[in-house]
PDB file of N, CA, C and O in Angstrom:
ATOM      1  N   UNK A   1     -42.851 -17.818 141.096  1.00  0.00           N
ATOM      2  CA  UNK A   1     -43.667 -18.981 141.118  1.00  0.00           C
ATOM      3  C   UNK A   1     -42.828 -20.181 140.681  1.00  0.00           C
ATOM      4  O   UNK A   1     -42.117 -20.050 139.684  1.00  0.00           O
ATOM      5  N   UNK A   2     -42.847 -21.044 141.174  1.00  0.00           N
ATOM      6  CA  UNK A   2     -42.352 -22.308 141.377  1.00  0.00           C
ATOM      7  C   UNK A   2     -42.556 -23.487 140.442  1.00  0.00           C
ATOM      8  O   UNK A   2     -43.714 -23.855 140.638  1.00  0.00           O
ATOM      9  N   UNK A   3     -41.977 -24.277 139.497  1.00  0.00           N
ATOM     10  CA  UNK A   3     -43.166 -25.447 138.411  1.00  0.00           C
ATOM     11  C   UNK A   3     -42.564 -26.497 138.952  1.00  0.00           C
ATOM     12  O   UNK A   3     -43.075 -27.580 138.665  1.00  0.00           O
ATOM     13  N   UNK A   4     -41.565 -26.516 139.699  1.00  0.00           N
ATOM     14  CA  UNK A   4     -40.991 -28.054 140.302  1.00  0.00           C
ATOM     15  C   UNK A   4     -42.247 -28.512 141.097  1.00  0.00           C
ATOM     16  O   UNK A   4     -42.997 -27.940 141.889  1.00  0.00           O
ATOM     17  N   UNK A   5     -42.183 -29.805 140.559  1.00  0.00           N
ATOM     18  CA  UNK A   5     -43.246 -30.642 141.362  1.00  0.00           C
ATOM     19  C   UNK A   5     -42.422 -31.357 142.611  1.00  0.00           C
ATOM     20  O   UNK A   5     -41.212 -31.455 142.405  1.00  0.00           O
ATOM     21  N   UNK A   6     -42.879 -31.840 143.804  1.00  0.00           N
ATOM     22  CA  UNK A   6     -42.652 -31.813 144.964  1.00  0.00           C
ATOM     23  C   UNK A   6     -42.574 -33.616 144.456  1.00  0.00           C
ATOM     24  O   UNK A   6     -43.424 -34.182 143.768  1.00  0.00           O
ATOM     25  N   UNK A   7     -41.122 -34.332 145.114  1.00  0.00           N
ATOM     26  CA  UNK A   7     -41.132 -35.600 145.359  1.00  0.00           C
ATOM     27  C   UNK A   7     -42.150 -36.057 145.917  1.00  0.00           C
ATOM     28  O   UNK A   7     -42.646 -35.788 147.011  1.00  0.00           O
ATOM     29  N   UNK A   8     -42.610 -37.133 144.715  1.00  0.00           N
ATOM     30  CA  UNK A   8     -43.941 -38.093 145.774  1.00  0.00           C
ATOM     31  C   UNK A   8     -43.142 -38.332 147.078  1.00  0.00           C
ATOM     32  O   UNK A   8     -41.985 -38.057 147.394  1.00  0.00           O
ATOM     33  N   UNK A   9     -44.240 -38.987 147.774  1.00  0.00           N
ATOM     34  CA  UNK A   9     -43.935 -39.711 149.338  1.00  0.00           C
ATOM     35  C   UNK A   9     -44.229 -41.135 148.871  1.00  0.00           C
ATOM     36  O   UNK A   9     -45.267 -41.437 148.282  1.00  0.00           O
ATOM     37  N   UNK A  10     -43.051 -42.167 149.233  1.00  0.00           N
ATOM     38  CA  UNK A  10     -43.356 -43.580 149.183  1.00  0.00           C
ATOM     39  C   UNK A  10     -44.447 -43.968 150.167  1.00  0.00           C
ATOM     40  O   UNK A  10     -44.369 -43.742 151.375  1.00  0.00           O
ATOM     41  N   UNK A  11     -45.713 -44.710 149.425  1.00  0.00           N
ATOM     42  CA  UNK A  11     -46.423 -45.345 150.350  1.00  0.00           C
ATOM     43  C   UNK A  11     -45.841 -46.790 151.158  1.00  0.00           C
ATOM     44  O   UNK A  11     -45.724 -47.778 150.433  1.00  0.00           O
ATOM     45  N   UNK A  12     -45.507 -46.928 152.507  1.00  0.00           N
ATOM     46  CA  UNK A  12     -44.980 -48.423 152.774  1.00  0.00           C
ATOM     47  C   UNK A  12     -46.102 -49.142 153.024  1.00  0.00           C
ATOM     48  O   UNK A  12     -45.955 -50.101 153.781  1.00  0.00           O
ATOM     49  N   UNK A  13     -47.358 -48.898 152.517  1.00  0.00           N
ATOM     50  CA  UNK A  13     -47.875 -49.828 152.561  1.00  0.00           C
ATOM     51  C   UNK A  13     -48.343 -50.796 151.360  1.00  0.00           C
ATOM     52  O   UNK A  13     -49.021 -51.819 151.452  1.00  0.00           O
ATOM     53  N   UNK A  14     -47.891 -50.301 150.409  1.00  0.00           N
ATOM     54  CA  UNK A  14     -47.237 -50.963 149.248  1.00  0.00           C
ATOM     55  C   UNK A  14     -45.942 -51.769 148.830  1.00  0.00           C
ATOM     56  O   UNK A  14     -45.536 -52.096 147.715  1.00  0.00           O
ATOM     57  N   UNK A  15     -45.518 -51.944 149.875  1.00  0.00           N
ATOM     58  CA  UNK A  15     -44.310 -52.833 150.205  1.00  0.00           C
ATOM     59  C   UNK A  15     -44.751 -53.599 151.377  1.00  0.00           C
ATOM     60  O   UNK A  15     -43.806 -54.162 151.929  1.00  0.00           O
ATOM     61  N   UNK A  16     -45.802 -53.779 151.885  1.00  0.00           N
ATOM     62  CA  UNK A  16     -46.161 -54.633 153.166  1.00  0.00           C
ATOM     63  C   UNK A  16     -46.325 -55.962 152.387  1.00  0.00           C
ATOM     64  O   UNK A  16     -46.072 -57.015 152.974  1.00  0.00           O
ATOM     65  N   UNK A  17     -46.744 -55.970 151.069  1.00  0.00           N
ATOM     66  CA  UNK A  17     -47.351 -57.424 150.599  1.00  0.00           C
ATOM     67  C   UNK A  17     -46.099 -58.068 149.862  1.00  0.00           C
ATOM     68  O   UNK A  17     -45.942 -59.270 150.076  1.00  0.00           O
ATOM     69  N   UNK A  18     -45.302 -57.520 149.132  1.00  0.00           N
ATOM     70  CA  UNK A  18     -43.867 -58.512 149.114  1.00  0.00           C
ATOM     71  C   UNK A  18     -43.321 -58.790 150.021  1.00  0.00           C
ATOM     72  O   UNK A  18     -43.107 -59.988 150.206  1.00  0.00           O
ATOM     73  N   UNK A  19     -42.847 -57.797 151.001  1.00  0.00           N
ATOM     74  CA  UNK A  19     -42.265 -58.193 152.274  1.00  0.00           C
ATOM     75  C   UNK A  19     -42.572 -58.900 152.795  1.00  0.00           C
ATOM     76  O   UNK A  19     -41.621 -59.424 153.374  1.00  0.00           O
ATOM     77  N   UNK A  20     -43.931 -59.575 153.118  1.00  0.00           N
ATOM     78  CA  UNK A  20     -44.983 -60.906 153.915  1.00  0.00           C
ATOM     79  C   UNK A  20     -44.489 -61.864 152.860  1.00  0.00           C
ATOM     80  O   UNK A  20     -44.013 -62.984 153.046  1.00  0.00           O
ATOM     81  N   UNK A  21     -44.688 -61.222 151.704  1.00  0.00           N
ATOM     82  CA  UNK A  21     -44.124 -62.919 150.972  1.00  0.00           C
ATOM     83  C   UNK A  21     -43.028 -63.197 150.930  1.00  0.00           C
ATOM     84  O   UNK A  21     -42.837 -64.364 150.587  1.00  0.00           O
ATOM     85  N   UNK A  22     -42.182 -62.634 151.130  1.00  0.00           N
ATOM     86  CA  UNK A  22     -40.755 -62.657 151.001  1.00  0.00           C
ATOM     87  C   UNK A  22     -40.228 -63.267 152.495  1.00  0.00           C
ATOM     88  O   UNK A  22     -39.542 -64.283 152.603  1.00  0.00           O
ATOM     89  N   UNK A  23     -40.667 -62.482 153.551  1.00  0.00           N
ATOM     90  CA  UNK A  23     -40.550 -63.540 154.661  1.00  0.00           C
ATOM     91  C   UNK A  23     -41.173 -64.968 154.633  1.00  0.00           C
ATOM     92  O   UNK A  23     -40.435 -65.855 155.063  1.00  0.00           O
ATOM     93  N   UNK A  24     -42.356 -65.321 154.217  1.00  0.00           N
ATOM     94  CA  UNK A  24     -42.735 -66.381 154.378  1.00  0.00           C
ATOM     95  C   UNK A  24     -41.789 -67.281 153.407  1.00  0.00           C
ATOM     96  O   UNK A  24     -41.628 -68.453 153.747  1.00  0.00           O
ATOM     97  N   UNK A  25     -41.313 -66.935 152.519  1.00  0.00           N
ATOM     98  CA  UNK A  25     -40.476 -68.053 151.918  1.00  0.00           C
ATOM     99  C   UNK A  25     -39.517 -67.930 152.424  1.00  0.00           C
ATOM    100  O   UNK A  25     -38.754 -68.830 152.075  1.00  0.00           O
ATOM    101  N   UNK A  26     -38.880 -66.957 153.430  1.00  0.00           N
ATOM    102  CA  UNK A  26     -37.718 -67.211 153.886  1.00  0.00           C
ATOM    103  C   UNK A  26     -37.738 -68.268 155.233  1.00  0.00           C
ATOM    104  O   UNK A  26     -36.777 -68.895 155.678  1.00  0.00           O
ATOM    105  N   UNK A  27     -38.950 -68.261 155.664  1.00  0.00           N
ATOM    106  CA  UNK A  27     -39.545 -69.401 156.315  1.00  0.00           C
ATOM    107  C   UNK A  27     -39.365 -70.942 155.699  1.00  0.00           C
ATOM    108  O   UNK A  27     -38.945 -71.891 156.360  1.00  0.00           O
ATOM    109  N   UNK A  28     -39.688 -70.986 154.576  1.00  0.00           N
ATOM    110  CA  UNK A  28     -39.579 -72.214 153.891  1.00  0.00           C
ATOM    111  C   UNK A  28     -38.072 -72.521 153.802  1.00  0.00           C
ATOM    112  O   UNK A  28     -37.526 -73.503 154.305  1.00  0.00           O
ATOM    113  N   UNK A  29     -37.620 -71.782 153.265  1.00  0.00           N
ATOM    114  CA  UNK A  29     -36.053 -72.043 152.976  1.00  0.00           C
ATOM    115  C   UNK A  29     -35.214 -72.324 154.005  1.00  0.00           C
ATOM    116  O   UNK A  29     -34.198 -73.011 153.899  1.00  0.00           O
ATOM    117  N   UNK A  30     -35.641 -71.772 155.068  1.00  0.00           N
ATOM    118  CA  UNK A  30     -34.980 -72.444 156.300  1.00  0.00           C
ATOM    119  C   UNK A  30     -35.444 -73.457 156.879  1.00  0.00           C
ATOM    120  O   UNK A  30     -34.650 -74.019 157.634  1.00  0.00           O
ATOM    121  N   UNK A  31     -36.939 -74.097 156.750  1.00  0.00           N
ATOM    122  CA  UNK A  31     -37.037 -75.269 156.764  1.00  0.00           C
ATOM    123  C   UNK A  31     -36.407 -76.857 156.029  1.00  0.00           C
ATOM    124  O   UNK A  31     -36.246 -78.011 156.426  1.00  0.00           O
ATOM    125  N   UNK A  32     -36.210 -76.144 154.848  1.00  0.00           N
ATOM    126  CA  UNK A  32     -35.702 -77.229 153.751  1.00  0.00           C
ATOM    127  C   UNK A  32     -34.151 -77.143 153.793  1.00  0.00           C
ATOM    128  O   UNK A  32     -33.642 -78.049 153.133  1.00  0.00           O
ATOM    129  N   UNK A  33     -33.244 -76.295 154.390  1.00  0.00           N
ATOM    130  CA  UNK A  33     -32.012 -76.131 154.830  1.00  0.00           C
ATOM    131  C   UNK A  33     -31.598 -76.125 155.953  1.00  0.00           C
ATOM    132  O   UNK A  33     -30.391 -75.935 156.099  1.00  0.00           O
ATOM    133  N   UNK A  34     -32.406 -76.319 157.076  1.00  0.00           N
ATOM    134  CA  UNK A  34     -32.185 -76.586 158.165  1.00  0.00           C
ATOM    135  C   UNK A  34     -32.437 -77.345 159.145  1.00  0.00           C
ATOM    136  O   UNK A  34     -31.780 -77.620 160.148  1.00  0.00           O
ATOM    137  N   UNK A  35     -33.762 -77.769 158.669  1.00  0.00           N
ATOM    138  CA  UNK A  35     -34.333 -78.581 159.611  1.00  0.00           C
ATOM    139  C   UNK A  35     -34.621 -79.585 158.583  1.00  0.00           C
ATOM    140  O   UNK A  35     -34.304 -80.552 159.275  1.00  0.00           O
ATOM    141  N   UNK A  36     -34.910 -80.010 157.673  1.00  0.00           N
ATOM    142  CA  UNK A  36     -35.227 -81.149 156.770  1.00  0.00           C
ATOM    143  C   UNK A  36     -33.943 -81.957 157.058  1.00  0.00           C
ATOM    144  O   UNK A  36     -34.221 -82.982 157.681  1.00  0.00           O
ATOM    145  N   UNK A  37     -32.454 -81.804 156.768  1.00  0.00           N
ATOM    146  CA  UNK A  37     -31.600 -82.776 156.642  1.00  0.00           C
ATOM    147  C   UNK A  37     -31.460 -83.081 157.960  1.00  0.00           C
ATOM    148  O   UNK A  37     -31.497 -84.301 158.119  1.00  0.00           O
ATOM    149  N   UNK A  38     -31.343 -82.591 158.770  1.00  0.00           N
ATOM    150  CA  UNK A  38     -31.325 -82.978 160.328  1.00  0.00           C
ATOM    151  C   UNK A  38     -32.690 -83.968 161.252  1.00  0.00           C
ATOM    152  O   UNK A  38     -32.682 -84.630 162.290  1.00  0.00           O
ATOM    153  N   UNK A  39     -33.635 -83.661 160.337  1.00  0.00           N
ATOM    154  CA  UNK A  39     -34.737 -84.416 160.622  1.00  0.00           C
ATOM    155  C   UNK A  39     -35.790 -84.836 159.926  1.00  0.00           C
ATOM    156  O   UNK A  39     -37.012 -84.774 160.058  1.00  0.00           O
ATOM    157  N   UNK A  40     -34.778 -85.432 158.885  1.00  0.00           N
ATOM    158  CA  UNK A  40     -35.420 -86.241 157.245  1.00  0.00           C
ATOM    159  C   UNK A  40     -36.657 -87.448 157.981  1.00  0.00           C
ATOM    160  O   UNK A  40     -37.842 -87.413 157.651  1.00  0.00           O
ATOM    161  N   UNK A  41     -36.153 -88.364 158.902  1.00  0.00           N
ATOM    162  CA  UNK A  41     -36.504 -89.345 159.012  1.00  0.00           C
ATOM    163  C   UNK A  41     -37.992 -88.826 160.223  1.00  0.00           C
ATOM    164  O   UNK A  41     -38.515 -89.736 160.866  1.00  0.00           O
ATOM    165  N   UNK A  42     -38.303 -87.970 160.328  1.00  0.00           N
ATOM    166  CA  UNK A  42     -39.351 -87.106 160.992  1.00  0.00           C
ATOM    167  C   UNK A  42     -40.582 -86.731 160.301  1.00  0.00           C
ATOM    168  O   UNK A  42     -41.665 -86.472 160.825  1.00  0.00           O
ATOM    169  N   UNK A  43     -40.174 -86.736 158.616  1.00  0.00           N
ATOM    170  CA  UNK A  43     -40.756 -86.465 157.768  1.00  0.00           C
ATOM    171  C   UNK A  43     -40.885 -87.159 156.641  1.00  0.00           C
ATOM    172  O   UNK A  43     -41.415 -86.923 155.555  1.00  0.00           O
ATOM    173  N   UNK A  44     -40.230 -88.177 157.156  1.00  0.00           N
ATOM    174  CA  UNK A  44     -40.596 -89.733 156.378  1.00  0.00           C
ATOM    175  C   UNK A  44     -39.957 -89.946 155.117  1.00  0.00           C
ATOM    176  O   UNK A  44     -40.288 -90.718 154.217  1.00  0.00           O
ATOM    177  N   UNK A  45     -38.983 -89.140 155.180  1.00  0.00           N
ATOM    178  CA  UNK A  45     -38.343 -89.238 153.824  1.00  0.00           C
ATOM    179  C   UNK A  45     -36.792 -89.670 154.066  1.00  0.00           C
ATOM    180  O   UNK A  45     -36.241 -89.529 155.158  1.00  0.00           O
ATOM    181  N   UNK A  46     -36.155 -90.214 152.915  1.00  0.00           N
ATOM    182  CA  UNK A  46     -34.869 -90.769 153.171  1.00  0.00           C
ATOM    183  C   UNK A  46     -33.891 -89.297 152.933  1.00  0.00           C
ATOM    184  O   UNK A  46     -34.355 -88.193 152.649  1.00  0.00           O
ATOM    185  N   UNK A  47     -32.491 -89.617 153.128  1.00  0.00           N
ATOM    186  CA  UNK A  47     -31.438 -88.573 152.955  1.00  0.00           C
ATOM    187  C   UNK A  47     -31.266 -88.159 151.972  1.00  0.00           C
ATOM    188  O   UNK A  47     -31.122 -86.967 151.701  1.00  0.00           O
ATOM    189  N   UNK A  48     -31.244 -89.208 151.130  1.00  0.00           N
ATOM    190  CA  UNK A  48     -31.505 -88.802 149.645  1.00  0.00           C
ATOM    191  C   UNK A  48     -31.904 -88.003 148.804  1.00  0.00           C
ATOM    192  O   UNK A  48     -31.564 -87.108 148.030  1.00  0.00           O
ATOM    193  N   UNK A  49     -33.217 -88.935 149.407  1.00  0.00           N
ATOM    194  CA  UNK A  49     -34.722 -87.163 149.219  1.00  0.00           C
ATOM    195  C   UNK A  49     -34.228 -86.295 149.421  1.00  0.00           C
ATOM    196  O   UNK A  49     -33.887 -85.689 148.406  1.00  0.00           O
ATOM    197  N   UNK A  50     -33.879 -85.688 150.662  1.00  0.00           N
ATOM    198  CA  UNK A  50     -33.627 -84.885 150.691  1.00  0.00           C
ATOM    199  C   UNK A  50     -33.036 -83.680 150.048  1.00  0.00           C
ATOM    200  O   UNK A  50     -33.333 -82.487 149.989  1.00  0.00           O
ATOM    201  N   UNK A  51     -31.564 -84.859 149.336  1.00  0.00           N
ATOM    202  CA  UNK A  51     -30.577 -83.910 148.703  1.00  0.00           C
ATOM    203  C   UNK A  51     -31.423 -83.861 146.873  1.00  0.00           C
ATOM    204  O   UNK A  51     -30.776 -83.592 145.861  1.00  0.00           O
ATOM    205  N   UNK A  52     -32.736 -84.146 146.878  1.00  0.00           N
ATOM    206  CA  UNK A  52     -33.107 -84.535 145.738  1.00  0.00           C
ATOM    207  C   UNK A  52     -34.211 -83.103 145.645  1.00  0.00           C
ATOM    208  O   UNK A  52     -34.488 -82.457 144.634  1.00  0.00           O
ATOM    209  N   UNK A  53     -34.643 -82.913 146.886  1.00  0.00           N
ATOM    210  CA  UNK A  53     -35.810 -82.047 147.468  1.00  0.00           C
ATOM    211  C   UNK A  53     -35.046 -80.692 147.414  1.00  0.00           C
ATOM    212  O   UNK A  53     -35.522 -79.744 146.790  1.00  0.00           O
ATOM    213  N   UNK A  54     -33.835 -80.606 148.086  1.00  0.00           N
ATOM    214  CA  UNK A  54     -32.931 -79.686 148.256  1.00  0.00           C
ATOM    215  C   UNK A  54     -32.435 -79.232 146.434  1.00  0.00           C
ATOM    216  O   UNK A  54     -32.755 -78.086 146.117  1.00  0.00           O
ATOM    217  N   UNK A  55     -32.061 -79.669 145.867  1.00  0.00           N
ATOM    218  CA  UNK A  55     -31.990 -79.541 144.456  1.00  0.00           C
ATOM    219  C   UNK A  55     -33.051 -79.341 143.568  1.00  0.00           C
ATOM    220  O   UNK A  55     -32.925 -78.413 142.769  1.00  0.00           O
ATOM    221  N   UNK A  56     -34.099 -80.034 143.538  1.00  0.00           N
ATOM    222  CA  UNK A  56     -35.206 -79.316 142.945  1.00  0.00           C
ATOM    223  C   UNK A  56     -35.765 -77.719 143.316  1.00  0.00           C
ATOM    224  O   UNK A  56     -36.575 -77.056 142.668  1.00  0.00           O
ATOM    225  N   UNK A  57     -35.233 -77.440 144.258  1.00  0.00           N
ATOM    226  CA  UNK A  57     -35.668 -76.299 144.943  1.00  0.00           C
ATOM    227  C   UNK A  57     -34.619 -75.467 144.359  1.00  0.00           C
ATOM    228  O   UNK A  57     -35.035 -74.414 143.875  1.00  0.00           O
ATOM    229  N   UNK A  58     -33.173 -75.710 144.274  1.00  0.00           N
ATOM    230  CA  UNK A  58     -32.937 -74.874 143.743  1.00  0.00           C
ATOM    231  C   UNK A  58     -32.724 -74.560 142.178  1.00  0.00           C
ATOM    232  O   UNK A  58     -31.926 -73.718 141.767  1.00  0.00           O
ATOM    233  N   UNK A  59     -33.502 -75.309 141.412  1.00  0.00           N
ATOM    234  CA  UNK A  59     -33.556 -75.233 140.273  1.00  0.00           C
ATOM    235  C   UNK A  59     -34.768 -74.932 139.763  1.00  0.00           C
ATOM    236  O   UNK A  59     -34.841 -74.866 138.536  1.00  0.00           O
ATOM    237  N   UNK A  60     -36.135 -74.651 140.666  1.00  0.00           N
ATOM    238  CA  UNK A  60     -37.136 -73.874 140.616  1.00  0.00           C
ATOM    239  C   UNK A  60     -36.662 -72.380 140.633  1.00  0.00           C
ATOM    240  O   UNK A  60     -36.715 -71.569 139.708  1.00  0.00           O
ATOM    241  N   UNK A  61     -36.139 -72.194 142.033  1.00  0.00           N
ATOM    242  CA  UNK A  61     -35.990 -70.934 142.191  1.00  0.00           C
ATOM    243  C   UNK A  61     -34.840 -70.276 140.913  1.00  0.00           C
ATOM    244  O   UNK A  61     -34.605 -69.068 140.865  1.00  0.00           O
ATOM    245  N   UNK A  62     -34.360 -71.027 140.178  1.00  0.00           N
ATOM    246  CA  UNK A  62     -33.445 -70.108 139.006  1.00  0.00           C
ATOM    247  C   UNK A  62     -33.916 -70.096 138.039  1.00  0.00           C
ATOM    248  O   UNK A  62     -33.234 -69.672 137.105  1.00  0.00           O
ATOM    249  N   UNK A  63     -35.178 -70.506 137.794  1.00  0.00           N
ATOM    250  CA  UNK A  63     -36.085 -70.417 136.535  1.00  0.00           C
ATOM    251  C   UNK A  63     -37.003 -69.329 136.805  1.00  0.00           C
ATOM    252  O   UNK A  63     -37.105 -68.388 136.017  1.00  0.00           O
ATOM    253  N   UNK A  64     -37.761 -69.416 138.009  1.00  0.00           N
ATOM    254  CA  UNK A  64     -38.519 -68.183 138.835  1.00  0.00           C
ATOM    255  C   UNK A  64     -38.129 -67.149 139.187  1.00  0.00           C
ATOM    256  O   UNK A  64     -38.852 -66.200 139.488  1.00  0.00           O
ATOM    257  N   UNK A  65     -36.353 -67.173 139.215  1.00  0.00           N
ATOM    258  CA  UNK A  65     -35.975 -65.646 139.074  1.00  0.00           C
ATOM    259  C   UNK A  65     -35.337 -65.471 138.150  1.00  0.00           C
ATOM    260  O   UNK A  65     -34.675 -64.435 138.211  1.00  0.00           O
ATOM    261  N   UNK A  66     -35.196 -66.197 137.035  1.00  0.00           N
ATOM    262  CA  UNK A  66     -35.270 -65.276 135.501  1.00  0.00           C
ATOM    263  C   UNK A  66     -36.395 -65.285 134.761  1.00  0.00           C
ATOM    264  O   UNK A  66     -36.402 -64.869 133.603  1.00  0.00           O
ATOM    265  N   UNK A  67     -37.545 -65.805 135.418  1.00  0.00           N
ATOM    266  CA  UNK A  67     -38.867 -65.194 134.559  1.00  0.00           C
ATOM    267  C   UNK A  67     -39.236 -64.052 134.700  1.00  0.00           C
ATOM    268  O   UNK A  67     -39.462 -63.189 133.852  1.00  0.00           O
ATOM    269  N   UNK A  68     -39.364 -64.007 136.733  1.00  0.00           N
ATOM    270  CA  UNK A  68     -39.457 -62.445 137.503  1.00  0.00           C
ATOM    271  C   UNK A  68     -38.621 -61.142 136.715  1.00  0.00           C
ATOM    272  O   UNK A  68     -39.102 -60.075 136.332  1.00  0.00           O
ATOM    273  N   UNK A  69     -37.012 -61.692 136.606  1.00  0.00           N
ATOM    274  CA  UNK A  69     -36.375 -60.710 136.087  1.00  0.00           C
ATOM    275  C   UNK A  69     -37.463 -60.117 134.521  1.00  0.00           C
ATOM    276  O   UNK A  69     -38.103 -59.066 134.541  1.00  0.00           O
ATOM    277  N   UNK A  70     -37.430 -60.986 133.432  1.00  0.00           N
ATOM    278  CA  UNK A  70     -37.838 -60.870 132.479  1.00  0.00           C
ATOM    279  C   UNK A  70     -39.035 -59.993 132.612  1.00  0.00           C
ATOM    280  O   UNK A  70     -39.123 -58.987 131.907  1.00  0.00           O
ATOM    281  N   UNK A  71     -39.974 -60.312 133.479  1.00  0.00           N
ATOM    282  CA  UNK A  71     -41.042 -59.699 134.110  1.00  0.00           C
ATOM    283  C   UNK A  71     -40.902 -58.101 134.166  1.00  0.00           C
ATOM    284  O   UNK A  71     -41.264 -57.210 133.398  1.00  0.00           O
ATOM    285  N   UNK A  72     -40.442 -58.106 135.007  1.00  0.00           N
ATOM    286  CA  UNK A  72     -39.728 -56.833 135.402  1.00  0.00           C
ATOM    287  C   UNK A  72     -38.630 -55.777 134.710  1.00  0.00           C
ATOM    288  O   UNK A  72     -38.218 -54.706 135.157  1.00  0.00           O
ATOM    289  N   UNK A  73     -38.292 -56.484 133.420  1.00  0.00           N
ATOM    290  CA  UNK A  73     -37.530 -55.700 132.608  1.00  0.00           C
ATOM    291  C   UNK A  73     -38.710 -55.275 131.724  1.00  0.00           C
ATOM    292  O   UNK A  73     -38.941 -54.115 131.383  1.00  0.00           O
ATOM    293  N   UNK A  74     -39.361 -56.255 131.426  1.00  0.00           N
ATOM    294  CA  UNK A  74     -40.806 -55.989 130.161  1.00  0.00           C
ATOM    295  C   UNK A  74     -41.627 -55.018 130.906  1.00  0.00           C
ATOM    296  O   UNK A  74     -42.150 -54.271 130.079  1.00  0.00           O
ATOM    297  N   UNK A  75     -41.999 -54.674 132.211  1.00  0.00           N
ATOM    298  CA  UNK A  75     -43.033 -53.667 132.703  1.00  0.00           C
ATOM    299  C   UNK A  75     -42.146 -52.530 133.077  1.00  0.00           C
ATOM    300  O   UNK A  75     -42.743 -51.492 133.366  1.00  0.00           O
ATOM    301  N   UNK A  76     -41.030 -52.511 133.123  1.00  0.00           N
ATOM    302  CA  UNK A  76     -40.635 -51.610 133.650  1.00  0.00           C
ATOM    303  C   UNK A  76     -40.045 -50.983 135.214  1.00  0.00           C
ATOM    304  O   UNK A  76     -40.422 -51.747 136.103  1.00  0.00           O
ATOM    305  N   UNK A  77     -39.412 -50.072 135.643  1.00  0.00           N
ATOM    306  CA  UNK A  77     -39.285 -49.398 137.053  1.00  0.00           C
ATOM    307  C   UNK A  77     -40.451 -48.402 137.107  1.00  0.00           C
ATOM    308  O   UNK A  77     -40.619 -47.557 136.227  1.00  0.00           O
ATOM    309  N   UNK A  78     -41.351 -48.550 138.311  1.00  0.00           N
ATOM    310  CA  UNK A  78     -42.449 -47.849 138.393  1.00  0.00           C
ATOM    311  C   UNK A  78     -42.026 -47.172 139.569  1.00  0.00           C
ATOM    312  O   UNK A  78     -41.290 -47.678 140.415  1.00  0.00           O
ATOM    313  N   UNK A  79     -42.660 -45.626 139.631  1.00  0.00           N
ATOM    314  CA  UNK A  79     -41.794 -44.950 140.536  1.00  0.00           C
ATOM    315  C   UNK A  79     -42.683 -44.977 141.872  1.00  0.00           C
ATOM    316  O   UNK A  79     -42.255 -44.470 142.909  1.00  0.00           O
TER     317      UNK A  79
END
């Protein structure tokens, strides 16, 4: 008789809802890096802005991924 328990099976449908979010901001990010400086004046903003818009963004996102991290060290790896 056997006491090894059998590897769970990953559900992927528990990874469907980061993955949607994770694309959709990868949506954004290529808007604000690709198409914003090329067509600032489309969106009514100067070049400037831009590089002002472009920088705030990335100084959100390095605060938001060391909170996440922090996040994620405090709860743990869930299997």
């Amino acid at each position: 008789m056997s006491t090894a328990n059998p590897s769970p099976i990953a559900k992927p449908v528990g990874m469907a809802l980061p993955g949607l979010v994770i694309a959709v901001a990868m949506i954004g990010d290529t808007l604000l890096y690709a198409v914003l400086p090329l067509h600032h004046q489309d969106f009514g903003i100067s070049l400037a802005m831009v590089g002002v818009l472009l920088s705030l963004n990335r100084w959100i996102r390095l605060l938001a991924n060391s909170g996440v991290a922090a996040i994620g060290e405090r709860s743990g790896r869930t299997p």
